[in-house]
N, C-alpha and C positions, 0 to 999 in steps of 0.2 A: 328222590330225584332221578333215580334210575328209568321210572316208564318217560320224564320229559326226556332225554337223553335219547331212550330209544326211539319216539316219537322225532326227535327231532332228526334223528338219521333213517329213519323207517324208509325213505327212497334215494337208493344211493345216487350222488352224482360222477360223472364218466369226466374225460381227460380235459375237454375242451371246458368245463365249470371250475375244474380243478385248478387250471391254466389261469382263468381269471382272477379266480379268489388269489393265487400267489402274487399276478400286479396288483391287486386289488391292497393286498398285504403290504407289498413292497411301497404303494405309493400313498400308508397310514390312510388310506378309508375304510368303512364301514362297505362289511358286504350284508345282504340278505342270509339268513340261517337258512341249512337246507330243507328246515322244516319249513320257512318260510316262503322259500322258494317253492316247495312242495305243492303245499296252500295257494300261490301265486296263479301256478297249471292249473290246478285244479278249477279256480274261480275262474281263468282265461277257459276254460274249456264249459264250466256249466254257461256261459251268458253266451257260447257259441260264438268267439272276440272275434274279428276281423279289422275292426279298426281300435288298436290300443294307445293310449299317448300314457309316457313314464316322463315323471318330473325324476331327475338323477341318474342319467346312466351308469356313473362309475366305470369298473371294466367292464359290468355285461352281464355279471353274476344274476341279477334279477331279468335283465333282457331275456336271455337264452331258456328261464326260467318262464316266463310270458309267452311264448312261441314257440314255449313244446308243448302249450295249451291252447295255444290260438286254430284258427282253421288254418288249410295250409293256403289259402290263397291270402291270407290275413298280414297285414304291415303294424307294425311298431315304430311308433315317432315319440322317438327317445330325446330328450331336452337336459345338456347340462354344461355349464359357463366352462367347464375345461374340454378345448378340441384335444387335447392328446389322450386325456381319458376314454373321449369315443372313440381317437383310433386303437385302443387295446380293445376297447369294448367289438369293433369292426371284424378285428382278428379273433374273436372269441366266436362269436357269429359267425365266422367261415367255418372256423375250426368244429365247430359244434353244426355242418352240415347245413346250412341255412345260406339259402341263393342269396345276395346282397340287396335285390331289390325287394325282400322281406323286411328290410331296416328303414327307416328315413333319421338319420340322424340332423339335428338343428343345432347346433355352440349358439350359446347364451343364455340368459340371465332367463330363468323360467316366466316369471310375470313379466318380461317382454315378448317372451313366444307368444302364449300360451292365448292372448287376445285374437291373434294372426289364426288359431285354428277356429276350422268348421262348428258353428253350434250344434247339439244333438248328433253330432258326429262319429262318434266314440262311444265302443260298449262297454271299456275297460279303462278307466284312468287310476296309475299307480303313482303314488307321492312317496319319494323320497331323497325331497330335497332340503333345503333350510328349516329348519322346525321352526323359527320364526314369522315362516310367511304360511304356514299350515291355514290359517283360516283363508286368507289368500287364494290356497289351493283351492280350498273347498266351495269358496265362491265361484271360482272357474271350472271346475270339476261339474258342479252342477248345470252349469251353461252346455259345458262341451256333451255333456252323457247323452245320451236318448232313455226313454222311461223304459226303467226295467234294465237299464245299463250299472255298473258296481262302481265305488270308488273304493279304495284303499290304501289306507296310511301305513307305511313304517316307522316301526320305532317308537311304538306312541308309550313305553312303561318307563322310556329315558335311565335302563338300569336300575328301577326302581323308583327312582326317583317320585315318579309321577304319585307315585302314593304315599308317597312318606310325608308325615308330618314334620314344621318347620319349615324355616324360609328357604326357597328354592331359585334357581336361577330365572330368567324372562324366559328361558325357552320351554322349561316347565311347566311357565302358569299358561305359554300360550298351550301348550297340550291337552293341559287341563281344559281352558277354553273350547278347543278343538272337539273334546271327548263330551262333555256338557253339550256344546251346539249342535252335533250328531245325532247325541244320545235325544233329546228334544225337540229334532227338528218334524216337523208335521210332513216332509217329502222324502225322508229316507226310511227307512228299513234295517237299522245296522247292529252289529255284532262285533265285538271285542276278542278275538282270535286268541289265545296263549301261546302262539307261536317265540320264537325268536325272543326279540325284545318288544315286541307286542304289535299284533297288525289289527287295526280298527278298518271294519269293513261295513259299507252299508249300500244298500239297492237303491235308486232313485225311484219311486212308485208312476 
């Protein structure tokens, strides 16, 4: 386990990622792994993102991680039902160098955003909100991308879960669901990441 470990710290992160993961900590969420985050830049930076939409802000932890690979003229509309969440998320983004109007944050429920944005709008949509509504996303993801735009899921191994045999929770089998539809579907292009707790990524053709 030693190369995932160093793989997953292979790019260190600086004060202002630092700073969120601790609210992020303090207020029992789930942040992105650095490896994850890692991966995040990278993929913002190969589809050359300018316009990104994130299902889950949290405090920022993956925002800040999206926008050190975005271009620099490039906006992130970040979407998640907690306003106080985005304002740590707000403060991570200053603190981590990033003019404000780099941000567009929206509070609310993501499948009531997420109609309201541009089709083919978007060359990067990250998902990491209810694992529930995951095919949900991927329906809207699909709309919003332009061809040759990426989606990416977090989260998708659920601790393991996702593989183990035996009965599992509904958010499991919708994962399951998510990862089958992906893997089959005739308009992506996708790959299963061993990052984190697993990022499932795929190109729309």
């Amino acid at each position: 386990m030693t190369s995932w470990a160093f793989a997953d710290a292979f790019v260190a992160e600086d004060d202002a990622l630092r700073w969120a993961r601790d609210r992020a900590r303090e207020a029992g969420l789930r942040s992105v792994s650095p490896g994850t985050g890692a991966a995040l830049s990278m993929l913002a930076a190969s589809v050359d993102a300018k316009a990104v939409a994130e299902i889950g802000t949290g405090t920022g932890v993956s925002g800040i991680h999206l926008l050190h690979g975005m271009r620099a003229d490039g906006v992130l509309t970040t979407v998640d039902p907690e306003p106080e969440h985005q304002q740590f998320a707000r403060q991570a983004f200053r603190a981590a160098g990033f003019a404000s109007n780099r941000a567009r944050f929206i509070p609310g429920h993501a499948l009531d955003v997420l109609p309201r944005l541009a089709d083919a709008g978007y060359d990067l949509v990250f998902c990491d909100g209810d694992r529930l509504e995951s095919l949900d996303y991927l329906a809207e993801s699909l709309r919003l991308l332009r061809p040759g735009g990426l989606v990416a899921f977090e989260g998708v191994f659920a601790s393991g879960r996702t593989v183990d045999s035996g009965p599992q929770p509904t958010e499991v089998i919708r994962l399951r669901e998510l990862l089958r539809t992906v893997r089959e579907s005739a308009e992506l292009v996708p790959s299963l990441l061993p990052v984190g707790d697993g990022l499932l990524c795929a190109v729309k053709r």
